[in-house]
Structure formats: C-alpha cells, structure tokens
PyMOL Python script that loads the backbone (N, CA, C, O; Angstrom):
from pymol import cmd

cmd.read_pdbstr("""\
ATOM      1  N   UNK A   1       7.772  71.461  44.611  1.00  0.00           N
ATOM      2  CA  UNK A   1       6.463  71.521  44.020  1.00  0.00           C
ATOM      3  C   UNK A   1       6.547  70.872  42.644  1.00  0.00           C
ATOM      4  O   UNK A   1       7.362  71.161  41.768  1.00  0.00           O
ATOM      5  N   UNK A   2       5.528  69.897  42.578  1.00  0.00           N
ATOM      6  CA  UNK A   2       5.416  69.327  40.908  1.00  0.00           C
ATOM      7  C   UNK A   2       5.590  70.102  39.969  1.00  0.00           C
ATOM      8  O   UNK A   2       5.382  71.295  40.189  1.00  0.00           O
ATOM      9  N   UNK A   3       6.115  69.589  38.349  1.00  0.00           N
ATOM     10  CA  UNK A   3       5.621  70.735  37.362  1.00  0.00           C
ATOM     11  C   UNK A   3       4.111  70.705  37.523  1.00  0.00           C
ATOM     12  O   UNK A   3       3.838  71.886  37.737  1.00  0.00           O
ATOM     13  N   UNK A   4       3.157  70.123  37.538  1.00  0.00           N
ATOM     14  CA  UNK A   4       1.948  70.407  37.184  1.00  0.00           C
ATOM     15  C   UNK A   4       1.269  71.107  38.558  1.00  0.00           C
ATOM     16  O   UNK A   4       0.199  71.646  38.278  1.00  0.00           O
ATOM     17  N   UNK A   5       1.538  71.192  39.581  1.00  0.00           N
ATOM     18  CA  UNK A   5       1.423  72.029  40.382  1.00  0.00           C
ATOM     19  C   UNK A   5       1.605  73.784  39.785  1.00  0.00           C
ATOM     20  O   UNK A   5       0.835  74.742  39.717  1.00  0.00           O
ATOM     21  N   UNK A   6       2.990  73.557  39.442  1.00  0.00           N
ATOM     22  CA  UNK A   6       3.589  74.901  39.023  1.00  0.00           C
ATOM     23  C   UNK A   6       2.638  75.497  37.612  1.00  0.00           C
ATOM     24  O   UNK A   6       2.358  76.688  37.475  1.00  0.00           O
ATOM     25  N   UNK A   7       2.248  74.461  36.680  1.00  0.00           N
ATOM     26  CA  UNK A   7       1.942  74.919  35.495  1.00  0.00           C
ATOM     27  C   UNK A   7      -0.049  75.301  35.454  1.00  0.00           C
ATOM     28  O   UNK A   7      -0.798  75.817  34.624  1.00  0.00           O
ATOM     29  N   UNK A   8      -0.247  74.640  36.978  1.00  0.00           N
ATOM     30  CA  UNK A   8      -1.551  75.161  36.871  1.00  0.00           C
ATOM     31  C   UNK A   8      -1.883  75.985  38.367  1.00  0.00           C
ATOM     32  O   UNK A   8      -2.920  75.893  39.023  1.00  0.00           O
ATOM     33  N   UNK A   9      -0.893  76.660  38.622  1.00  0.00           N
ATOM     34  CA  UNK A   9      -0.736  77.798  39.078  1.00  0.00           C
ATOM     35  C   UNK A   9      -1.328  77.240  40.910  1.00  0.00           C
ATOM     36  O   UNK A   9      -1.753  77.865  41.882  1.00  0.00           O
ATOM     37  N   UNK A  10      -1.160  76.359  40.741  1.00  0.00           N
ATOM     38  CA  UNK A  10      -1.047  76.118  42.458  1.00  0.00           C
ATOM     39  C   UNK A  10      -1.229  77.054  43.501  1.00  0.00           C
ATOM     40  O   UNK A  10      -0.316  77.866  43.346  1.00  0.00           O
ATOM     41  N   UNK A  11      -1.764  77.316  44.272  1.00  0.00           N
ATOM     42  CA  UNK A  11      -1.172  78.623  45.716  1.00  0.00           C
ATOM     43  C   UNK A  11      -1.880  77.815  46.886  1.00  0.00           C
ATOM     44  O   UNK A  11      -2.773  76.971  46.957  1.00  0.00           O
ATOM     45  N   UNK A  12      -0.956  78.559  47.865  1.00  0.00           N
ATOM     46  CA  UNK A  12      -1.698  78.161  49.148  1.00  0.00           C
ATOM     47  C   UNK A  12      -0.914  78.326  50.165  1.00  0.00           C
ATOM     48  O   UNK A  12       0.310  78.341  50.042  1.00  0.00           O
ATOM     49  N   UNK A  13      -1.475  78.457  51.198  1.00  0.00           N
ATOM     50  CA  UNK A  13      -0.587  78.568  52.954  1.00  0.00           C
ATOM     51  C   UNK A  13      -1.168  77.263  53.444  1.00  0.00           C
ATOM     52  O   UNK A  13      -2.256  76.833  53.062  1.00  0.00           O
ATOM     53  N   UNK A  14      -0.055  76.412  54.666  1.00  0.00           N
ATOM     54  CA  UNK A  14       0.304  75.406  55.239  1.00  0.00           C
ATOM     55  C   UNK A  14       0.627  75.945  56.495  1.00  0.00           C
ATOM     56  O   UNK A  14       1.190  77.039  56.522  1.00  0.00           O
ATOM     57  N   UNK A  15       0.380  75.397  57.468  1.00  0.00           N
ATOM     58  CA  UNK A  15       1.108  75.229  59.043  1.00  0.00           C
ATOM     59  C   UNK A  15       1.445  74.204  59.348  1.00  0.00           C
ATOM     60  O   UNK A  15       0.597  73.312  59.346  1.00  0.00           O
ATOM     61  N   UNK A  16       3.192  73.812  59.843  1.00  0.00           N
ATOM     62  CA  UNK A  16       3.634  72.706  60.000  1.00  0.00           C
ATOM     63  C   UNK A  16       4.397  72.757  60.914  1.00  0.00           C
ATOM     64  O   UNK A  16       5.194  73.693  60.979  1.00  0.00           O
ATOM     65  N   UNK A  17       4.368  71.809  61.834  1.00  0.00           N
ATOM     66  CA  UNK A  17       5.059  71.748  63.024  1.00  0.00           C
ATOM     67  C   UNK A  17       5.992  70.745  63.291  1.00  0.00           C
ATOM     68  O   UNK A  17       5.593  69.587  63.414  1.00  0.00           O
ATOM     69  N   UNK A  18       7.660  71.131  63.441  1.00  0.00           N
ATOM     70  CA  UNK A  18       8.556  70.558  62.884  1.00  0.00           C
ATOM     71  C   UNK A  18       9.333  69.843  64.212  1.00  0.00           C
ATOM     72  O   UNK A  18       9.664  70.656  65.074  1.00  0.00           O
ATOM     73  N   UNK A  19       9.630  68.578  64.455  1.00  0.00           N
ATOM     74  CA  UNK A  19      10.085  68.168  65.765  1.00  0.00           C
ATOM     75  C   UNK A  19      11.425  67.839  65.551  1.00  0.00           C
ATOM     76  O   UNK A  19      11.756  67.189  64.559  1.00  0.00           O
ATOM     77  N   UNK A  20      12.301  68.261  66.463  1.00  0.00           N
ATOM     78  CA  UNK A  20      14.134  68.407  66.337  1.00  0.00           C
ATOM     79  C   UNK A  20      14.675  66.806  67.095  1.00  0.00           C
ATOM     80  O   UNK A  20      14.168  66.311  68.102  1.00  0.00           O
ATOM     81  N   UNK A  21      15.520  66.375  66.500  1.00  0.00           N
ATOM     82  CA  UNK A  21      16.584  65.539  67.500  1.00  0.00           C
ATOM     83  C   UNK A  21      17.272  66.741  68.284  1.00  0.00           C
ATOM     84  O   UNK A  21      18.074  67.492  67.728  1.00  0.00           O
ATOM     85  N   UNK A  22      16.952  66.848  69.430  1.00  0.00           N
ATOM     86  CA  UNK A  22      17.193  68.240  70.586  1.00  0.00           C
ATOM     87  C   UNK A  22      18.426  68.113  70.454  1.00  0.00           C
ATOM     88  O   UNK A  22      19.028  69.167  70.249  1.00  0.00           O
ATOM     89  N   UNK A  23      19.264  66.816  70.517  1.00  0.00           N
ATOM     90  CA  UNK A  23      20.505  67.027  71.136  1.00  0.00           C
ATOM     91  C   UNK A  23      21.700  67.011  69.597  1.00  0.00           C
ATOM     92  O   UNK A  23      22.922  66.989  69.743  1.00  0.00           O
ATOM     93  N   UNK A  24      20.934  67.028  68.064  1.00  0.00           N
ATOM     94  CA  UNK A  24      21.595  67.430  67.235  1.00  0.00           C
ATOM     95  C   UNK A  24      21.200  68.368  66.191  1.00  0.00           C
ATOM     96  O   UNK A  24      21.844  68.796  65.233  1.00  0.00           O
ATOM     97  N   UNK A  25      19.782  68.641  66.649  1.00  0.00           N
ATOM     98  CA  UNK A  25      19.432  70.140  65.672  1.00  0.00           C
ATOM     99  C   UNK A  25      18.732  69.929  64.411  1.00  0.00           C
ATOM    100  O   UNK A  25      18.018  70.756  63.844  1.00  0.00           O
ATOM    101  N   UNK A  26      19.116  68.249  63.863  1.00  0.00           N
ATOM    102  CA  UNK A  26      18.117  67.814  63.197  1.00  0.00           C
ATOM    103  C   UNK A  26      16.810  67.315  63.179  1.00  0.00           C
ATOM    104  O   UNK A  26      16.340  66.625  64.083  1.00  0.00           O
ATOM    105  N   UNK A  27      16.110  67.713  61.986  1.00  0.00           N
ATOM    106  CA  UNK A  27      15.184  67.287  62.305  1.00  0.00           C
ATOM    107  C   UNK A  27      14.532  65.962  61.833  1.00  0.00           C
ATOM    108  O   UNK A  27      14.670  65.343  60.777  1.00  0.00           O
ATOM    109  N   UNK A  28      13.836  65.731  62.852  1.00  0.00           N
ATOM    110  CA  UNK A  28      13.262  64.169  62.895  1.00  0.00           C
ATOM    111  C   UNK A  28      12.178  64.054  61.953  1.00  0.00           C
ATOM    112  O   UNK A  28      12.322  63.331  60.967  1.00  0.00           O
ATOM    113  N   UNK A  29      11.400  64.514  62.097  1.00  0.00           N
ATOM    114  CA  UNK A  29      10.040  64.718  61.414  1.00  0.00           C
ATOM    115  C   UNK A  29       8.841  65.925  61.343  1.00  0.00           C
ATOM    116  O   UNK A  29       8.663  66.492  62.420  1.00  0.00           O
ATOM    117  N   UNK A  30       8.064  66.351  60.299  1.00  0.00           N
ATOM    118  CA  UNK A  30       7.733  67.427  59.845  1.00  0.00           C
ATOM    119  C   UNK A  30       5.898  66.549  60.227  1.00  0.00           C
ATOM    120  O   UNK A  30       5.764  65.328  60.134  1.00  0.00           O
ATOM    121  N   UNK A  31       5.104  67.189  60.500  1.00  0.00           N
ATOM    122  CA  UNK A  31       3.446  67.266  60.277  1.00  0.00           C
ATOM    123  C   UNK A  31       2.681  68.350  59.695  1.00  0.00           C
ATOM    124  O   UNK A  31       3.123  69.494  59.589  1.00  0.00           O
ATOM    125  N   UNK A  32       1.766  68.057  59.398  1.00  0.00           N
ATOM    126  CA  UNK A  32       0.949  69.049  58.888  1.00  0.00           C
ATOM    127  C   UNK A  32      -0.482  69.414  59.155  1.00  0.00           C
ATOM    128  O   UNK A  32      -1.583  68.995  58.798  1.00  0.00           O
ATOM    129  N   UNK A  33       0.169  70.746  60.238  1.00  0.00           N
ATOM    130  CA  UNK A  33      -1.195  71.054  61.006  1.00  0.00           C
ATOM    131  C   UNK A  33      -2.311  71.411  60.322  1.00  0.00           C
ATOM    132  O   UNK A  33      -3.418  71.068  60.735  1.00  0.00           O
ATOM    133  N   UNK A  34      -2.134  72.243  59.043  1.00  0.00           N
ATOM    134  CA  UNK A  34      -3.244  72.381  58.403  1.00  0.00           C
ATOM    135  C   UNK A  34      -2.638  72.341  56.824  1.00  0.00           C
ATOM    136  O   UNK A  34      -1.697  73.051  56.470  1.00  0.00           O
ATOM    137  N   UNK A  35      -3.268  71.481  56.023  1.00  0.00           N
ATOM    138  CA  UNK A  35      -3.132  71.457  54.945  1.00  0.00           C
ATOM    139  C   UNK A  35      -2.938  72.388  53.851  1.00  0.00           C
ATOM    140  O   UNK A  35      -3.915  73.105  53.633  1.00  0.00           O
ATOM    141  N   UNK A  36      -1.708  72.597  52.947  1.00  0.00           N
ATOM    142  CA  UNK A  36      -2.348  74.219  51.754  1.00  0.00           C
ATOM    143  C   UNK A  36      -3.186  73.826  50.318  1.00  0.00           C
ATOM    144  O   UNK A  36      -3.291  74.335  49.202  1.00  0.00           O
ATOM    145  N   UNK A  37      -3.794  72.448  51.109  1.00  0.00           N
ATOM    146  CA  UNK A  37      -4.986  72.247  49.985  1.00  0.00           C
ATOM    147  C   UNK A  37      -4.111  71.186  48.986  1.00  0.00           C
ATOM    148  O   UNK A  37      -4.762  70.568  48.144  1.00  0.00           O
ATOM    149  N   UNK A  38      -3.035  71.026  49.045  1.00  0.00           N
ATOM    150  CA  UNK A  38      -2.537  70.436  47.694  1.00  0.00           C
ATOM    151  C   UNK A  38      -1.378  70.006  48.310  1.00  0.00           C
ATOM    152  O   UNK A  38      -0.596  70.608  49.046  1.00  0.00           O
ATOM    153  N   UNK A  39      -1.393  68.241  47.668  1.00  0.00           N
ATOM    154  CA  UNK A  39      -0.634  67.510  48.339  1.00  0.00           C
ATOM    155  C   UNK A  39       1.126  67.546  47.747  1.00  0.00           C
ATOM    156  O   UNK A  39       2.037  66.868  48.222  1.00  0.00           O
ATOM    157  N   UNK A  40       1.228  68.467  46.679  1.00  0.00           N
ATOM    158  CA  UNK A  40       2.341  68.566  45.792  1.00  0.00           C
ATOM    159  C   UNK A  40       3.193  69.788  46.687  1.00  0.00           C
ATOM    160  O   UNK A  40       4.394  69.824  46.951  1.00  0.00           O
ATOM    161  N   UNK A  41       2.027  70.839  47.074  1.00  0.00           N
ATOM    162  CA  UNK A  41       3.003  72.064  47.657  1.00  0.00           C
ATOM    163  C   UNK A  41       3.214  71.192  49.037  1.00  0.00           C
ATOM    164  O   UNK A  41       4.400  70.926  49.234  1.00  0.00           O
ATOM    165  N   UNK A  42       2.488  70.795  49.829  1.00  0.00           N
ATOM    166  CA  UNK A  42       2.814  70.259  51.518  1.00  0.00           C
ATOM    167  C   UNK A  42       4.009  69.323  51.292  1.00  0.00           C
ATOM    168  O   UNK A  42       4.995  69.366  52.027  1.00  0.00           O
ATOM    169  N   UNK A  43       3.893  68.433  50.207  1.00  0.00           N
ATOM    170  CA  UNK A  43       5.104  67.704  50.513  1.00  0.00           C
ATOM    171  C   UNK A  43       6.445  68.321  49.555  1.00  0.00           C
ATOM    172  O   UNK A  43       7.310  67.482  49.302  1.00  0.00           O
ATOM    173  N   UNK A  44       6.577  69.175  49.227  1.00  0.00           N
ATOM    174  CA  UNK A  44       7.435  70.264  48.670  1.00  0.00           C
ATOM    175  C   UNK A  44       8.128  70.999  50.119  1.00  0.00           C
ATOM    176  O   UNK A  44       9.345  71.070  50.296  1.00  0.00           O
ATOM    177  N   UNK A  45       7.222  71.456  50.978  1.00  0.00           N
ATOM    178  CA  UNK A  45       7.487  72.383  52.135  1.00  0.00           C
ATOM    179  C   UNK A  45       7.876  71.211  52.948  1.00  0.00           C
ATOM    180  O   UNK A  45       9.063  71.390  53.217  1.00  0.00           O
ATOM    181  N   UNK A  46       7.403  69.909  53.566  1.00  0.00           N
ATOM    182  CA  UNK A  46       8.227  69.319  54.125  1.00  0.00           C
ATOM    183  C   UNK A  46       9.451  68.616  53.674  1.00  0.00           C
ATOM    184  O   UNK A  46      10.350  68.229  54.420  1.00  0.00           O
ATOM    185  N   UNK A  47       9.405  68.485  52.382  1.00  0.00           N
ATOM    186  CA  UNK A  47      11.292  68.041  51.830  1.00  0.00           C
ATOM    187  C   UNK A  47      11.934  69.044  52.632  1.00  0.00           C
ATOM    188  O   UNK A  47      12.735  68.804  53.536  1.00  0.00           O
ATOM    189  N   UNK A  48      11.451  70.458  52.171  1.00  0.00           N
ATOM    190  CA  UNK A  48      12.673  71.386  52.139  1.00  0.00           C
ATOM    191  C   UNK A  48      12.869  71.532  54.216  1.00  0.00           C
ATOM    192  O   UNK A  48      13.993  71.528  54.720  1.00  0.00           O
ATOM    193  N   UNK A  49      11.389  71.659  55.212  1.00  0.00           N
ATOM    194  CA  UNK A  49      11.603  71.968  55.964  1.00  0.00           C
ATOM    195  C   UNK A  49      12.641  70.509  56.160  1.00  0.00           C
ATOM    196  O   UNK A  49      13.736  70.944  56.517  1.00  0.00           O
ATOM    197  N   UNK A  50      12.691  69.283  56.083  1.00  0.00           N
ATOM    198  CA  UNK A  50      13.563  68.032  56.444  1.00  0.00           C
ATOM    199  C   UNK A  50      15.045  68.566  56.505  1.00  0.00           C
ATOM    200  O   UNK A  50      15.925  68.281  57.317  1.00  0.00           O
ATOM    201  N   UNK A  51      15.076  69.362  55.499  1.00  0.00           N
ATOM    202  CA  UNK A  51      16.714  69.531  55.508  1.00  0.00           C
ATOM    203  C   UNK A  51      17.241  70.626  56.496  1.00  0.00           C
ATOM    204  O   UNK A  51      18.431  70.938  56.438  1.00  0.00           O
ATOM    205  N   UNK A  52      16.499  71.152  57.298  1.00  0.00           N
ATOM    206  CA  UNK A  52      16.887  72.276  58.135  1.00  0.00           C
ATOM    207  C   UNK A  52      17.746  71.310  59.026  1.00  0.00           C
ATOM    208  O   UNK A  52      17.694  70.084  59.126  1.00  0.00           O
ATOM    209  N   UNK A  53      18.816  72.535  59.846  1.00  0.00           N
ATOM    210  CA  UNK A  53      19.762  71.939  60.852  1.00  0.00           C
ATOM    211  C   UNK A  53      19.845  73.241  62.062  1.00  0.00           C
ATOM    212  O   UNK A  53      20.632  74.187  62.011  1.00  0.00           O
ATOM    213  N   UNK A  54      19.045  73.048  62.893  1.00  0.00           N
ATOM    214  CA  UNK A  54      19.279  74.170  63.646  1.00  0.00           C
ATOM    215  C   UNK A  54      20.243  73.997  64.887  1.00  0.00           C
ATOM    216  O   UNK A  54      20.804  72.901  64.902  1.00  0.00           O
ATOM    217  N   UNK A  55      20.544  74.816  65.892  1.00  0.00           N
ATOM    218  CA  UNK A  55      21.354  74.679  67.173  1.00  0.00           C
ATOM    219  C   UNK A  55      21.316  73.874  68.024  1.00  0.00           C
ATOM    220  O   UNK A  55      20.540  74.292  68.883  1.00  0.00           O
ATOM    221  N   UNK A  56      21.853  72.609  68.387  1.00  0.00           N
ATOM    222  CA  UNK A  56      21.611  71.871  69.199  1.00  0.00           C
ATOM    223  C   UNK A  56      21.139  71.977  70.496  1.00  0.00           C
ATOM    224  O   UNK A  56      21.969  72.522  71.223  1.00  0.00           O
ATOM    225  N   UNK A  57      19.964  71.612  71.141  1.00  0.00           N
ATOM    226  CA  UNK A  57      19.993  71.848  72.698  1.00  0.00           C
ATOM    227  C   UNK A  57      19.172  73.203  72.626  1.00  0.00           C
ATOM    228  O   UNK A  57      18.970  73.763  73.704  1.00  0.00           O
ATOM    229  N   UNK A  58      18.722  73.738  71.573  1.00  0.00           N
ATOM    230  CA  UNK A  58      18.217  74.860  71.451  1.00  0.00           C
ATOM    231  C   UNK A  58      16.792  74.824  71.751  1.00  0.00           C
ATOM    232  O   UNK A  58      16.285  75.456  72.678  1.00  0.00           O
ATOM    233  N   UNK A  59      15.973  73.845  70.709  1.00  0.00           N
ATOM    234  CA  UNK A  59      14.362  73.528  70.594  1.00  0.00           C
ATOM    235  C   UNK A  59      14.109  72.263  70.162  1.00  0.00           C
ATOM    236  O   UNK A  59      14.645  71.571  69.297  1.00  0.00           O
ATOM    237  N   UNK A  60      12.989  72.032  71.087  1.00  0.00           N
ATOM    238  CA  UNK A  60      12.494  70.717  70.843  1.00  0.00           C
ATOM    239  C   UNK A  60      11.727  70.401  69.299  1.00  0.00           C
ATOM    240  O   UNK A  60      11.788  69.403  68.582  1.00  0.00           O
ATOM    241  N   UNK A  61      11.080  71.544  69.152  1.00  0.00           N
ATOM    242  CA  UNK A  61      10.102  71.399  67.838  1.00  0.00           C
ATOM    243  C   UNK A  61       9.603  73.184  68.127  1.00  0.00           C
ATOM    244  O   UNK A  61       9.395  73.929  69.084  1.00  0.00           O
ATOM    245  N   UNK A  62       9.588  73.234  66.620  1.00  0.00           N
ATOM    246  CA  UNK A  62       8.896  74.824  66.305  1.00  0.00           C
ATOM    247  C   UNK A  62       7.979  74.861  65.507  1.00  0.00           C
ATOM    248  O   UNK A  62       8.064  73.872  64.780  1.00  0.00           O
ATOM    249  N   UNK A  63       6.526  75.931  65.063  1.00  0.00           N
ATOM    250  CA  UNK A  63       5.752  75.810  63.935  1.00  0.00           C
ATOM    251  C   UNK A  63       5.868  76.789  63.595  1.00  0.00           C
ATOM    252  O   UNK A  63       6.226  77.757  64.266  1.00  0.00           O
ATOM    253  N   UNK A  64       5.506  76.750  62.128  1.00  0.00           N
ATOM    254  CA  UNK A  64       5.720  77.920  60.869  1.00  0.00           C
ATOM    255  C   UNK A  64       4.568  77.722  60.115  1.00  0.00           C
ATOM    256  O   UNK A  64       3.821  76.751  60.232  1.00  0.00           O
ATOM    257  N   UNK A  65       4.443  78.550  59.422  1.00  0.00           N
ATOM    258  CA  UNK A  65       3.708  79.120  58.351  1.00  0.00           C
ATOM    259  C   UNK A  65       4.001  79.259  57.461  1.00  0.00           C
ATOM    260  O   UNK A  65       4.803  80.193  57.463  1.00  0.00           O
ATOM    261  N   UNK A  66       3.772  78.660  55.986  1.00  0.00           N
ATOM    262  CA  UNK A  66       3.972  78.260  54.707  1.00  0.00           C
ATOM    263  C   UNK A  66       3.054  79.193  53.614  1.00  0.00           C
ATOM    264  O   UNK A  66       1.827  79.124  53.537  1.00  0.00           O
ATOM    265  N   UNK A  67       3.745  79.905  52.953  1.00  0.00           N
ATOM    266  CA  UNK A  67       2.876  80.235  51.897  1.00  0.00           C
ATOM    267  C   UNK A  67       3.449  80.377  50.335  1.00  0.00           C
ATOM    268  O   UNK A  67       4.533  80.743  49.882  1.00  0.00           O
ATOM    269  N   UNK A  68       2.431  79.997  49.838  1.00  0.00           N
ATOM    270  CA  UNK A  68       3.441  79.944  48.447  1.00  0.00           C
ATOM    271  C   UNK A  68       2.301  80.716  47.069  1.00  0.00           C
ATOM    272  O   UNK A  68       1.105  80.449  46.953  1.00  0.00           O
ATOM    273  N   UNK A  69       2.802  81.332  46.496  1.00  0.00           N
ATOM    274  CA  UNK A  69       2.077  82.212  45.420  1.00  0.00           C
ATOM    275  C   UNK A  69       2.801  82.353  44.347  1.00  0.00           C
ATOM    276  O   UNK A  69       4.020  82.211  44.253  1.00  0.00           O
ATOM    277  N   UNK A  70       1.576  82.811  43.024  1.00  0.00           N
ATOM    278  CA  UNK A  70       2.295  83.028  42.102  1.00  0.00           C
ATOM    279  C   UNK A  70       2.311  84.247  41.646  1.00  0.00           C
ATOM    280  O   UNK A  70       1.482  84.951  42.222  1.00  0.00           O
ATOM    281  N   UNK A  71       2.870  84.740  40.909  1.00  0.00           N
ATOM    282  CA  UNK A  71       3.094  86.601  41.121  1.00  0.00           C
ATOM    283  C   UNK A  71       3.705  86.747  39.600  1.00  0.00           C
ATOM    284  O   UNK A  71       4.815  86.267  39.373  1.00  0.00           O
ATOM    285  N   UNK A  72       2.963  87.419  38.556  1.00  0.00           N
ATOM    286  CA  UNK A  72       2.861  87.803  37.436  1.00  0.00           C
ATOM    287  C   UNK A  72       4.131  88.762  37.118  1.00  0.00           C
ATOM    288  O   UNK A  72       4.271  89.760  37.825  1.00  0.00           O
ATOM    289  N   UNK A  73       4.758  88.585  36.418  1.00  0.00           N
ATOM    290  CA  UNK A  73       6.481  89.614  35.850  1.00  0.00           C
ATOM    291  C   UNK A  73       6.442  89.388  35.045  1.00  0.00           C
ATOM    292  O   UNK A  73       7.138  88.445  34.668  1.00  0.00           O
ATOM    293  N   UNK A  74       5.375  90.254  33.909  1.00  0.00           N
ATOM    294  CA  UNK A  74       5.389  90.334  32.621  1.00  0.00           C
ATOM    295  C   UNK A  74       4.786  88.810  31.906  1.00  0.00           C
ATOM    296  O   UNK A  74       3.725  88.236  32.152  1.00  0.00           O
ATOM    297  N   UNK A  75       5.800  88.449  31.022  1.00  0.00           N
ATOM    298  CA  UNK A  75       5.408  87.102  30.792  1.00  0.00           C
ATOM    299  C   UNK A  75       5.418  85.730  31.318  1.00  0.00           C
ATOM    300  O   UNK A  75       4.923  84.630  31.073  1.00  0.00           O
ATOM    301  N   UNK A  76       6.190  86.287  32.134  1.00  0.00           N
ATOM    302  CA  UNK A  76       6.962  84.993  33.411  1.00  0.00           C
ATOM    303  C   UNK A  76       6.035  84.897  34.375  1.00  0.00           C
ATOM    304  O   UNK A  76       4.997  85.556  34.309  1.00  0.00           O
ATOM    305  N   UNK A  77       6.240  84.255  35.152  1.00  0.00           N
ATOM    306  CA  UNK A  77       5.698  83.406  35.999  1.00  0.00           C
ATOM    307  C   UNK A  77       5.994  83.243  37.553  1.00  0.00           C
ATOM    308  O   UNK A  77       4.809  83.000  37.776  1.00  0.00           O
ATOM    309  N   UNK A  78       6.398  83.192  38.439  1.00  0.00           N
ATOM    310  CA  UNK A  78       7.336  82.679  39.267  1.00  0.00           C
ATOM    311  C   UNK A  78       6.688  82.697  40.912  1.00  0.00           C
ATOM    312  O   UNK A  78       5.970  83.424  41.599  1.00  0.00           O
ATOM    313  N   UNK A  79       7.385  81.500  41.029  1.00  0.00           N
ATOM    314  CA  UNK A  79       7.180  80.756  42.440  1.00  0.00           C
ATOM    315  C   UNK A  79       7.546  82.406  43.736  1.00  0.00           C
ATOM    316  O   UNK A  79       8.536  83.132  43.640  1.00  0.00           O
ATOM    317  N   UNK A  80       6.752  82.515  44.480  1.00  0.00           N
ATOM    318  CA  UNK A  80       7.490  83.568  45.777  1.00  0.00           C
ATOM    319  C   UNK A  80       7.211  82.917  46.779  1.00  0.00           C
ATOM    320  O   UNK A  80       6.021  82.989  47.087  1.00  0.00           O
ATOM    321  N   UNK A  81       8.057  82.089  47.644  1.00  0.00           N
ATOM    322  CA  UNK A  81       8.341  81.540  48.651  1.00  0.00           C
ATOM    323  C   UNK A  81       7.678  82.610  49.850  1.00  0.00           C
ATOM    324  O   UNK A  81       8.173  83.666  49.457  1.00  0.00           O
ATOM    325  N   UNK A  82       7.038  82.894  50.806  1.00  0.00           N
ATOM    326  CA  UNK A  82       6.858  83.418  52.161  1.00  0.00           C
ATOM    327  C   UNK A  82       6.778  82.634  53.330  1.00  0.00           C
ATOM    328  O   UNK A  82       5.980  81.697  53.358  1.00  0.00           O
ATOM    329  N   UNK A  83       7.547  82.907  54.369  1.00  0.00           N
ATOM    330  CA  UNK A  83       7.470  81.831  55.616  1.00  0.00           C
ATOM    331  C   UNK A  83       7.580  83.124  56.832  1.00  0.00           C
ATOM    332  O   UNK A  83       8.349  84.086  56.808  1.00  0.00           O
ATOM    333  N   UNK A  84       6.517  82.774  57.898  1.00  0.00           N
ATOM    334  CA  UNK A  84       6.751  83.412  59.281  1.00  0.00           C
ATOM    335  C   UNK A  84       7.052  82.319  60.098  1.00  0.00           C
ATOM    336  O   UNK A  84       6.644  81.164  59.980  1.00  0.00           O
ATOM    337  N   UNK A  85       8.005  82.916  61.158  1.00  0.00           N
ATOM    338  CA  UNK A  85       7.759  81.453  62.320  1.00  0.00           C
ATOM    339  C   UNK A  85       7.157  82.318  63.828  1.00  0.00           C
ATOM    340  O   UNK A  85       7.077  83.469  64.257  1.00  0.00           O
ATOM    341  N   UNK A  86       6.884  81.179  64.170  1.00  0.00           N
ATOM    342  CA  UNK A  86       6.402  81.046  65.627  1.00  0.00           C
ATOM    343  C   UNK A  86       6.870  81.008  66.606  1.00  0.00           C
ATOM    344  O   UNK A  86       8.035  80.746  66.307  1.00  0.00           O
ATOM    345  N   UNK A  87       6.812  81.111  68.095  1.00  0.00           N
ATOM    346  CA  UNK A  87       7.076  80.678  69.213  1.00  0.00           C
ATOM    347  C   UNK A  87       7.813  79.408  68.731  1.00  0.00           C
ATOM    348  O   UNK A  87       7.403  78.830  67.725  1.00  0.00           O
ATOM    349  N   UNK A  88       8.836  78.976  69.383  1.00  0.00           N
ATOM    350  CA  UNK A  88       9.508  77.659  69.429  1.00  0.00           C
ATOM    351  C   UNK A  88       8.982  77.163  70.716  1.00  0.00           C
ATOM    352  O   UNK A  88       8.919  77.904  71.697  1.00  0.00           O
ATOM    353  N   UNK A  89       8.482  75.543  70.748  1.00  0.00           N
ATOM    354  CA  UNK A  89       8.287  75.091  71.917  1.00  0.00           C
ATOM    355  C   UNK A  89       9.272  74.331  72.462  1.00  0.00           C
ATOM    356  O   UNK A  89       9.864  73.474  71.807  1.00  0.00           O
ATOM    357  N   UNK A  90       9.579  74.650  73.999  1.00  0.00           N
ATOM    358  CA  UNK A  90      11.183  73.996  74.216  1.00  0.00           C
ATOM    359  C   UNK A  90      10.667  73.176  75.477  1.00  0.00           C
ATOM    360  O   UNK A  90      11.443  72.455  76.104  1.00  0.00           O
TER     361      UNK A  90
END
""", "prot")
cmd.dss("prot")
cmd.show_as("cartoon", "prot")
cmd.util.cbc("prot")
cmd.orient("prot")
C-alpha cells in the first residue's frame, strides 16, 4: 500500500481470484473480481498474493477475500491485514 494511501487512511475489502501453474504451485496471475475502491490497496494485495507458493497438483486457482483497515492504538496508527478464503476450484 502507498504512503499516501496509508497517510489518508485508506480501507477497503477486495475479492481476487488467483490462478496457479498446477503443476508448480506458483502463481501465474492474480484478477480482481471486485475492486477495494483504491487502486494502491488492490495492487498491494496482488504483489503480495504473486508471491504465494502453494502445493503442486493441488489447485488450479482459488478466491479470497481482502480486507484491509485502520484501527486506532492510542496515537498510532496501524495497517490490520484480514483475509478469508474460499472453496478452491480444482
């Protein structure tokens, strides 16, 4: 997520549906089923989903749920990551 994302308090949930090289667990490429409004957090959540490495031979592609908030601790500030996943489609 940008600093200026971060510094003007950004939030939002994303659904993205992530497609595997089946036969090495990486992944190929990330979409974005529904936008979290802001093009700084979506392409934040697909860097990070890019780097996943899951079980080979396992799943073709899976979707998740992205949410990202900001949550007050005194004077601070701070990012709280939340993710559910879904059914994997195989």
């Amino acid at each position: 997520m940008s600093a200026s994302d971060r510094a003007m308090h950004h939030e939002g949930e994303g659904f993205f549906c992530v497609i595997l090289d089946s036969g090495t667990g990486i992944v190929r490429r990330v979409v974005v089923v529904k936008s979290s409004g802001y093009a700084g957090i979506d392409q934040s959540v697909i860097d990070a989903l890019r780097q996943w490495k899951l079980r080979p031979r396992k799943w073709k592609q899976f979707e998740i749920h992205v949410g990202l908030s900001f949550r007050s601790r005194g004077s601070n500030q701070s990012l709280e990551p939340t993710a559910g996943r879904r059914d994997a489609h195989t």
